[in-house]
C-alpha positions in Angstrom: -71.1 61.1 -11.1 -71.3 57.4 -11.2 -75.2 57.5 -12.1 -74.3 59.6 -14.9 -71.6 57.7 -16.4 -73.7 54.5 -16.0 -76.7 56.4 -17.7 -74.4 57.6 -20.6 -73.6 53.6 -21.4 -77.1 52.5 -21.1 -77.8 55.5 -23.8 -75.5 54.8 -25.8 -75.7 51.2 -26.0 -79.8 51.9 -26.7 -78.7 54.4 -29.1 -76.6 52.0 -31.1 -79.1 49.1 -31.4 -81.4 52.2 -32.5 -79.1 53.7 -34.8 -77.1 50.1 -36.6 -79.9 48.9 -37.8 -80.8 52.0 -39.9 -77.4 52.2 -41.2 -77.1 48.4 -42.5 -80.0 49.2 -44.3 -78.2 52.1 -45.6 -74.9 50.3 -46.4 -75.4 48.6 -49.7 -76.6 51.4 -51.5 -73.5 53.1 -50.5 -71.2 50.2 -51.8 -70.5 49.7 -47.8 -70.5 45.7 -48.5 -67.7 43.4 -47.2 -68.0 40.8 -49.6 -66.5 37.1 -49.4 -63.1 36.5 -50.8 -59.6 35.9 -49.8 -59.1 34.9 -46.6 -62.3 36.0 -45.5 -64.8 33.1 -44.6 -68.0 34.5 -44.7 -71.2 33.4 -46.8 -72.2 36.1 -48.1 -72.0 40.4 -48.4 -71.9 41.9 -44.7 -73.0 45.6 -44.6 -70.3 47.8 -42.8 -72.4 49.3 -40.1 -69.8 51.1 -38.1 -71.9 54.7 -38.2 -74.5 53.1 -36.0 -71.9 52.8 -33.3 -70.1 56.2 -34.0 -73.1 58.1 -34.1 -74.5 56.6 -30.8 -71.6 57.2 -28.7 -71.2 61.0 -30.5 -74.3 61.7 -29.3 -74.9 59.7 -25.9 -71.4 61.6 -25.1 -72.6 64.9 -26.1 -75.7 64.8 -24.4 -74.6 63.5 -21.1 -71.9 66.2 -21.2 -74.6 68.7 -22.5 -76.9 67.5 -19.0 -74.2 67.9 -16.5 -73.3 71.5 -17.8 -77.0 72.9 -17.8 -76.9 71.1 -14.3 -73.8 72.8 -12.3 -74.6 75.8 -14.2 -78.5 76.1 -13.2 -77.8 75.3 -9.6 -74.7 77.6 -9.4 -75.7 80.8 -11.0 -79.1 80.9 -10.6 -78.9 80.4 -7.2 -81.8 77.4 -6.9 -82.2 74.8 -4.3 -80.6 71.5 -4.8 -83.4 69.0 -6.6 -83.5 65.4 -7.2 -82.2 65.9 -10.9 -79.2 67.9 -9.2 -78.7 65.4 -7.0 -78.5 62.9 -9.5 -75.9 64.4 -12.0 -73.9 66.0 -8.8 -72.9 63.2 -6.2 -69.2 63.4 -6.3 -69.1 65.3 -9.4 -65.5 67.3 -9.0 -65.0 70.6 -9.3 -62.0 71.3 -11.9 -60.8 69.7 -15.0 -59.8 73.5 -16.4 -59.2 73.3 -20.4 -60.8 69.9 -20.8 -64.1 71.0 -22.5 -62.0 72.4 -25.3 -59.8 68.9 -25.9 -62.6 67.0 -25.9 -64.5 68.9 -28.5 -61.2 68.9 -30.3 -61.1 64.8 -30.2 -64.9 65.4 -31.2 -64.5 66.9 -34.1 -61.1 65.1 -35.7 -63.1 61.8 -34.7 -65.4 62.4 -37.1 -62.4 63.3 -39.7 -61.3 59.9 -39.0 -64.7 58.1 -39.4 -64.6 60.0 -42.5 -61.4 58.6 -43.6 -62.5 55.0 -42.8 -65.5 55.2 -44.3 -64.1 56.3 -47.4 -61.7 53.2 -47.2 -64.1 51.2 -47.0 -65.9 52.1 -50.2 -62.8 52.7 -52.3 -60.4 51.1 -50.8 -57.4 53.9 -50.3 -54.0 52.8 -50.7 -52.3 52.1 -47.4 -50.1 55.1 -47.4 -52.6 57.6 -48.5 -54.3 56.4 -45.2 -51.5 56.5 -43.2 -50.3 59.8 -44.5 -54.2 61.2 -43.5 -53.8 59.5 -39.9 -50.4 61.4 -39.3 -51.9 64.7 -40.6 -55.0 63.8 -38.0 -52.4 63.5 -35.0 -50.4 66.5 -36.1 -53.4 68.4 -35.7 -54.3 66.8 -31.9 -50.9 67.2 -30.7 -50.2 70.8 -32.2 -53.7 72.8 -32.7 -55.6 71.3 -30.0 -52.4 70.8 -27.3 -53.7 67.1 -27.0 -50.2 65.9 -26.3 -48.2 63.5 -24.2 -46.6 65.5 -21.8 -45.7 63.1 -18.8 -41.9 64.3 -17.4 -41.4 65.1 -21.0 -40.0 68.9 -21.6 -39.2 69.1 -25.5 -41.7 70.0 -26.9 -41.1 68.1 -30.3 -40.3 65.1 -28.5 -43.7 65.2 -26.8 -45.6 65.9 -30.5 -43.4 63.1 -31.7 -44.7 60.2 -29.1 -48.2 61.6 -29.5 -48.4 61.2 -33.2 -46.3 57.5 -32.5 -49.6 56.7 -30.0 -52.5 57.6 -31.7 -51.8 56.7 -35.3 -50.5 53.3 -33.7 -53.3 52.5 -31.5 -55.7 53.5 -34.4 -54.3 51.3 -36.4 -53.7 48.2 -33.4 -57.7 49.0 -32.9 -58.5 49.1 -37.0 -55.9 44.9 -37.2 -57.9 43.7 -33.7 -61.6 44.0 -36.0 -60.1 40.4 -37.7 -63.2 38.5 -36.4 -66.9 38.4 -35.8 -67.3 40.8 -32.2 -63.6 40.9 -31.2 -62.6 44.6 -31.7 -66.0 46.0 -30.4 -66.5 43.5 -27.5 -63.0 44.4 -26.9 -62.7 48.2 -27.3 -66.2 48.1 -24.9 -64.1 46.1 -22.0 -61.5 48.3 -22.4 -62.9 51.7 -22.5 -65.1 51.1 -19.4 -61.9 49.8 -17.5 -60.7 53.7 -18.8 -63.8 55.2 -17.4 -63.7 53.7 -13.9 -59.7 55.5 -13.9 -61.4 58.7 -14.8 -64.2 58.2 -12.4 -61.1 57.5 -9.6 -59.0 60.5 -10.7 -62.3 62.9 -10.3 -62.0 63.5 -14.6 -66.1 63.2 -15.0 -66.4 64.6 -18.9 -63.5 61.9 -19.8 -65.3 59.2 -17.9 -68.5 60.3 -19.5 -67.0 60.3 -23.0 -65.9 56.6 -22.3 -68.5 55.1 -21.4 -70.3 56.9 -24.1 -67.4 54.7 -26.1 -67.8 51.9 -24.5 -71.9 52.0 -24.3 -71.9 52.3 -27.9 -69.7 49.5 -28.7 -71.6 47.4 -26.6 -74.8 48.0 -27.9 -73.4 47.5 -31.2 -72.0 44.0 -30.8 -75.6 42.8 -30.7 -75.3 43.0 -34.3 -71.7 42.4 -34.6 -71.4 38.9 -32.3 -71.0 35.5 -34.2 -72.6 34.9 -36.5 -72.1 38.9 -37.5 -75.4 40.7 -39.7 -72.6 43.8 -39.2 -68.9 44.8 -39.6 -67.7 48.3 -38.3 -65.6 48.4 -41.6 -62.5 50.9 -41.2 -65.0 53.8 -40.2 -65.8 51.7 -37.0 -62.3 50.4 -35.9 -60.6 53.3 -37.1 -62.6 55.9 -34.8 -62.6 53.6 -32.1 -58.6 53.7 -32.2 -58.2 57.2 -32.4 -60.8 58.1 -29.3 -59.1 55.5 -27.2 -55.6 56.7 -27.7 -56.4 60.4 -27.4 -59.1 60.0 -24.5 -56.4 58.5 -22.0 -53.9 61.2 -23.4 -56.6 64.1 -22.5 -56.7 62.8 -18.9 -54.0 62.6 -16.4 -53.3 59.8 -14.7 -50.4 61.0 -12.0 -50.7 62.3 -9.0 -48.1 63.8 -6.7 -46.4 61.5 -4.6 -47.5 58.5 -6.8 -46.1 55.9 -8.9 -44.4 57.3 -12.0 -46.0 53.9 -13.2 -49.0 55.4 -13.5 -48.4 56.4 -17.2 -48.0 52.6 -17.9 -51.8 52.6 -17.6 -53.3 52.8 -21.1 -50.7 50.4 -21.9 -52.0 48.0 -20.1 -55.1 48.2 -20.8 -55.1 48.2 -24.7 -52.2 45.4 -23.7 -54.0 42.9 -25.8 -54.9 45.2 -28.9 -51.3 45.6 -29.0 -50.6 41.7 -28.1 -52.3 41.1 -31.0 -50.7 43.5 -33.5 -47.1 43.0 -32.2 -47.3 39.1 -32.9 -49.4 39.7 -36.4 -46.1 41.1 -37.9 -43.5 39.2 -36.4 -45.1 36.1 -38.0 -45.7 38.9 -41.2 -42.0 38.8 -40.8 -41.0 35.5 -39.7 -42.8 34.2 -43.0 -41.8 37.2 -45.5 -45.3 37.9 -46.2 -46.5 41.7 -46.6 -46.9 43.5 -43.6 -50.5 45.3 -44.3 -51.9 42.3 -46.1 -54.8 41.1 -44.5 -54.4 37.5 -43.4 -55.6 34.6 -40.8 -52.4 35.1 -38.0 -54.3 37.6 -35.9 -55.0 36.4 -32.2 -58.4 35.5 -32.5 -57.6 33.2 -35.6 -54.6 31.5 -34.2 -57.8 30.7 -31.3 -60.1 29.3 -33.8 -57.5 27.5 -35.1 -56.3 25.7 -32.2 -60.2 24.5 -31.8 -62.0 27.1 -30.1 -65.6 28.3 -31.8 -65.4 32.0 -33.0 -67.5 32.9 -29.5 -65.4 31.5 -27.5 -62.1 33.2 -29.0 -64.2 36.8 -28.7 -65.0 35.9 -25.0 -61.2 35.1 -24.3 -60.1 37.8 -25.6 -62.8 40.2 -24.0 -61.6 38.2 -20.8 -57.7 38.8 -20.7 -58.7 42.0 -21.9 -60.3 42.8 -18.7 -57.5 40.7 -16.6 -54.9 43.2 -17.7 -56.5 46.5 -17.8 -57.7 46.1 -14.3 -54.8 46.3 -12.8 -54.5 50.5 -14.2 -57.3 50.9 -10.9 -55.0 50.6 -8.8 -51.9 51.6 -10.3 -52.3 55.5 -9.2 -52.1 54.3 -6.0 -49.4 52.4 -5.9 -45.9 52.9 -4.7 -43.2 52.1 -7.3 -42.2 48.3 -6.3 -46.0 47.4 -6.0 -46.8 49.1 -9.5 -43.8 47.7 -11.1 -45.6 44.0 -9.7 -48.9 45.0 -11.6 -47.2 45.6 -14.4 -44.9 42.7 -14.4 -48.4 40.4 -13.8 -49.8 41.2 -16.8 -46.9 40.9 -19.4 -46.5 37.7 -17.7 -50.0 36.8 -18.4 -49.7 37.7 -21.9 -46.3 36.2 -21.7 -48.1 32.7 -20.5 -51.2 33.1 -23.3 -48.2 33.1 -25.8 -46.4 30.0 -24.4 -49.4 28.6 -23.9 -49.9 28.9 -27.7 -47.0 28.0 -29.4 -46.9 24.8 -27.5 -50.6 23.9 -28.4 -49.9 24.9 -32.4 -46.3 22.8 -32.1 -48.9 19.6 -30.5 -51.5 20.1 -33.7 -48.1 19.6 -36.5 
């Protein structure tokens, strides 16, 4: 199952620097420009390119998924002899995950209703709470139609839609704030999405690990264009989608296990800790300084980097970096018992905790 997740990212990440070029092309004559202004420090229009990377991982994802069910079904129902293609797609592929096909062709298709959403946004700019108000109706939908919901030692069943819709519409939006600079949301969703398909991959869930590196794949292949100096944004379409796949992936899967740590449902918290680092300290300086909340500004992470002397790469690369510091720590967290997973978790707030000190002591040195 490995060699098929690793051949999903290698597809998608070909896909995307297939696909992103077309759809620059294709951007200004939608009015898909991000042009300079504001805050905003770039030279000149940037196309927003984020289909290249949505389609790519769509379709990577599909067609892996696609492979490994003409697989298991050709060898078990037609009764063949095991070939080197079985073999390929079937080392340590498990044998369950019962009702998963369906949720992940739900999170399919209201993916694309969200990349939909974004890339209207970013042509005509929708006012924040007609965006919002679409996001909620998006999660409704997850948590109610499809039964994509958070269900861990949670028995009301309005409590459980409740957190769902809380989750994704806030990591969507954590994902859509992070895309502040040149390659940090899609270096960083990348990092963070593999981390989520080596959990799958442990847990025996091979269609979500497929669908993540699919994710991931796609995001890396699209930073080629999207590194410093950028020739592409993902625009809302991009970030957006991103968001809502990887809050409703990790809520597809299951992370616990009997007998394990009850810790275990800490895991996509940790690691999307520094997407939502980044948007918990973005409004309590939007609040510290009275200035409107979903106003775009230069206070995100990767600014207050820049700021402090860092190039634009080497803020991406930090953040890529802690990213991967924190998140790795969900690998072993299944298997942990409740004192060691509670030490896990305590290491990486106090790494974040450290970045933060760290920061407010070098800004307090540059007044």
């Amino acid at each position: 199952m490995l060699l098929l997740t690793l051949a999903t990212w290698l597809a998608a990440a070909v896909l995307a620097l297939i696909v992103t070029p077309l759809a620059m092309r294709l951007a200004p004559r939608l009015g898909l420009l991000d042009r300079p202004g504001g805050y905003k420090r770039q030279d000149a229009p940037v196309p927003y390119a984020g289909a290249g990377l949505v389609v790519a991982a769509l379709a990577a994802g599909l067609a892996a998924l696609l492979a490994r069910y003409w697989v298991l079904s050709t060898w078990r129902h037609a009764g063949e002899r095991p070939t080197a293609l079985h073999v390929l797609f079937l080392v340590g592929a498990p044998r369950g995950e019962p009702g998963i096909r369906g949720r992940l062709a739900w999170i399919a298709g209201l993916s694309v209703a969200v990349f939909l959403l974004g890339l209207a946004d970013d042509r005509w700019r929708l006012r924040p709470r007609t965006k919002l108000a679409a996001e909620v109706a998006i999660a409704l939908v997850l948590a109610i139609a499809a039964d994509v919901r958070i269900t861990f030692f949670i028995e009301s069943y309005p409590i459980s839609v409740a957190l769902t819709v809380i989750w994704v519409v806030g990591i969507t939006n954590t994902m859509n704030l992070l895309d502040n600079t040149d390659g940090v949301a899609a270096g960083a969703a990348a990092v963070a999405a593999a981390v989520f398909a080596l959990v799958a991959l442990g847990t025996g869930q091979a269609r979500v690990a497929v669908a993540l590196a699919a994710l991931s794949g796609g995001a890396a292949g699209f930073l080629r264009y999207n590194f410093h100096p950028a020739r592409a944004y993902m625009g809302d379409a991009g970030s957006l989608w991103l968001g809502f796949v990887l809050a409703s992936l990790p809520i597809a899967a299951t992370f616990y296990r009997e007998g394990g740590s009850m810790l275990a449902a800490a895991m996509p918290l940790l690691i999307l800790a520094v997407p939502i680092f980044d948007t918990a300290t973005v409004l309590a300086i939007r609040l510290r300084e009275g200035r409107p909340l979903f106003k775009g500004d230069r206070s995100h992470f990767a600014h207050r980097l820049v700021d402090l002397g860092m190039s634009v790469r080497e803020a991406a690369m930090t953040i890529y970096l802690l990213t991967a510091s924190v998140g790795l720590g969900a690998l072993v967290l299944k298997d942990l018992s409740g004192g060691a997973g509670f030490l896990v978790v305590s290491q990486a707030a106090g790494l974040l905790a450290v970045v933060a000190l760290l920061e407010s002591a070098a800004r307090r040195r540059a007044k």
